[in-house]
C-alpha positions as CSV (number, residue, x, y, z in Angstrom):
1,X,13.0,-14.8,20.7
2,X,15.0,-11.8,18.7
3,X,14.4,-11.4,15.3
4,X,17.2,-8.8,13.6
5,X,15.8,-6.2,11.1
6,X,16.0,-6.8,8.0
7,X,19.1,-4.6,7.2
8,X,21.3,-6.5,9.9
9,X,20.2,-9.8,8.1
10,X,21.5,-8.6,5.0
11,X,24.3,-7.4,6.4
12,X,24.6,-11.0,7.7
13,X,24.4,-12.5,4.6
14,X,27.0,-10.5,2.5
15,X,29.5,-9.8,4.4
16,X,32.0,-12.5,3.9
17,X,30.7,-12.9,0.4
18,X,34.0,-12.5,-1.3
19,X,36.7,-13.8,0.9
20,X,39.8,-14.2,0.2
21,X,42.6,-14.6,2.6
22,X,44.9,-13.4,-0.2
23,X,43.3,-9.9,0.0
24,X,42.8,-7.4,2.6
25,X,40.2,-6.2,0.1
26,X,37.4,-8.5,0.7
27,X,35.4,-6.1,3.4
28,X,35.1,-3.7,1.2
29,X,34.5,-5.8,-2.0
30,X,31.8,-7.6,-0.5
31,X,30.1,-4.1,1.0
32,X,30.1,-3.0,-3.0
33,X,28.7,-6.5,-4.2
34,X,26.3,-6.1,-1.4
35,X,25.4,-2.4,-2.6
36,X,25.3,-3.4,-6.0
37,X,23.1,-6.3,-5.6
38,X,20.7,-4.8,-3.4
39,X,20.1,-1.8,-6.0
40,X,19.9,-3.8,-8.6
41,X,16.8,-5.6,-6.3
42,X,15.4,-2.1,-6.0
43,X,15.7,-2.4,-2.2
44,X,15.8,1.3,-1.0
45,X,19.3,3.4,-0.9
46,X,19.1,3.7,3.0
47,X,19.3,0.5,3.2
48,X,21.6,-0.2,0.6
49,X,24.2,1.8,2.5
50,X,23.6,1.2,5.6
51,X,24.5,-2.6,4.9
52,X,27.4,-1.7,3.2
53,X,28.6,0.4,6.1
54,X,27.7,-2.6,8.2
55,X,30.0,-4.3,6.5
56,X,33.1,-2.1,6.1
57,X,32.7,-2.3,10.1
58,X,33.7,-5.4,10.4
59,X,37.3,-4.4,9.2
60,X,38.3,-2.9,12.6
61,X,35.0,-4.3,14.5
62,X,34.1,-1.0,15.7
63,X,31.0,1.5,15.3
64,X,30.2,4.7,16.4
65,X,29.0,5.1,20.4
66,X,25.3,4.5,20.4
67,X,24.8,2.3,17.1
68,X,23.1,-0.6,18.7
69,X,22.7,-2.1,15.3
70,X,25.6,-1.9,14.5
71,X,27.1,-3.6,17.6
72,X,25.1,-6.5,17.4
73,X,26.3,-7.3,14.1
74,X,29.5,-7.2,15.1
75,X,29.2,-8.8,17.9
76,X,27.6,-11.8,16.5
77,X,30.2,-11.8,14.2
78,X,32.5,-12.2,17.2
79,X,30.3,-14.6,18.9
80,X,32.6,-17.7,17.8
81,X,35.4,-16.0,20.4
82,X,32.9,-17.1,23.3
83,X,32.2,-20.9,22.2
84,X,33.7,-23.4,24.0
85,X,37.2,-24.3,24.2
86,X,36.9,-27.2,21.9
87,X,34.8,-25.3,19.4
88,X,37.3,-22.5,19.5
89,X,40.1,-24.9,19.3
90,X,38.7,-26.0,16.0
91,X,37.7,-22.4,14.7
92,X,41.3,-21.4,15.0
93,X,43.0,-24.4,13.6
94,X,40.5,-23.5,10.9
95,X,41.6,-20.2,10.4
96,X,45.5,-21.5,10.3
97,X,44.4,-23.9,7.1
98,X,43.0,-20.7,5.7
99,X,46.4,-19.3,5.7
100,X,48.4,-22.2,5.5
101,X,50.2,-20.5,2.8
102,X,51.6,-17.9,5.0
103,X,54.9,-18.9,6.5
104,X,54.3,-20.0,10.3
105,X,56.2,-17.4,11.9
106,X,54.9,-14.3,10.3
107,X,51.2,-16.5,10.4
108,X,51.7,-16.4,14.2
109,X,52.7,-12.8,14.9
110,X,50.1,-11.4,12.6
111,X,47.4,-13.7,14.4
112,X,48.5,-13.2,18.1
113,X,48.6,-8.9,17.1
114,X,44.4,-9.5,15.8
115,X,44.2,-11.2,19.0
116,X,45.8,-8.6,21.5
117,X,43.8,-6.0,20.1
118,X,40.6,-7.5,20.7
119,X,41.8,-8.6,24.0
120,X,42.8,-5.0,24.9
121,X,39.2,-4.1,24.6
122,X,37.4,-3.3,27.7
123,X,35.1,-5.1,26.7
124,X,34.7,-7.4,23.2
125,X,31.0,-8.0,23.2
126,X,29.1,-4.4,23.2
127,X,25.4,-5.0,22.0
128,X,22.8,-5.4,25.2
129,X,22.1,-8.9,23.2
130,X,25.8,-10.1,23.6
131,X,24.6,-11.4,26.9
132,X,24.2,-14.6,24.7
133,X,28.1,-14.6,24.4
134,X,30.7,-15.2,27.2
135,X,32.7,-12.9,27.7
136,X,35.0,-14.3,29.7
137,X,35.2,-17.7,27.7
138,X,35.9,-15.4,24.8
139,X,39.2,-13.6,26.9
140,X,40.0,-17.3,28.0
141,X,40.0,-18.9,24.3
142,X,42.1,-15.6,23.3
143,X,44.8,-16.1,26.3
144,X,45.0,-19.6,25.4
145,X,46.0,-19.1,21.7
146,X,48.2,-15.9,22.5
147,X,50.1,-18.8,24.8
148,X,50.3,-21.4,22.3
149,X,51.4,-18.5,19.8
150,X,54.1,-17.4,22.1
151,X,54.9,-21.4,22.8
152,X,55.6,-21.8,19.1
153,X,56.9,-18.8,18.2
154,X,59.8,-19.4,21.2
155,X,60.0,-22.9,19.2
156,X,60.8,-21.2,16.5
157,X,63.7,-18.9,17.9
């Protein structure tokens, strides 16, 4: 069985701690909550910031070539792309209730553009423990939504 260190755990634990889906601030005001608390717990600087720069990753879902670390955060953070159609089906209708105050047409565009780009990737999952994802279920669920976004948005036309 893996067991994370300690630093991707906290990183874990704080990174949607604000969240807001009024704000495109919430990345970086949860890696300063996260900072702040952990200093105030007298866990060590290093630490500190690397959690916070965990964090502030997950804005683009990218790290540096080589942080292994790093990917597997992310890519656990991603690992809800891989779950089963029905699972996914019920992530995203989640996410839509999230914004169900944005209007449905700009909704859909901004949603199917987050979707593209991770679809664009060569690959989504990058950490040597992502093996525990599906890949390909992941491109599926994202083709399947990009075609019911471009069902609606025609709908909409």
């Amino acid at each position: 069985k893996f067991y994370p260190e300690p630093t991707l755990e906290l990183a874990t634990w704080f990174h949607d701690v604000v969240y807001d889906t009024h704000s495109r601030e919430n990345e970086s005001r949860s890696a300063q909550f996260a900072l702040e608390s952990l200093r105030s717990l007298g866990i060590r600087e290093s630490r500190c910031q690397r959690v916070h720069d965990l964090i502030l990753m997950t804005v683009k879902h990218d790290a540096p070539e080589g942080d292994t670390d790093a990917w597997l955060f992310l890519d656990a953070d991603l690992s809800v792309l891989g779950r089963s159609q029905d699972e996914y089906a019920r992530y995203a209708q989640a996410i839509r209730m999230e914004y169900a105050w944005v209007e449905e047409e700009v909704y859909l565009r901004a949603r199917k553009q987050v979707l593209v780009q991770f679809l664009d990737r060569p690959n989504i999952y990058r950490s040597g423990h992502a093996r525990e994802f599906n890949e390909i279920m992941a491109r599926l669920n994202l083709i399947e939504e990009i075609g019911q976004i471009d069902d609606k948005l025609r709908t909409l036309a």
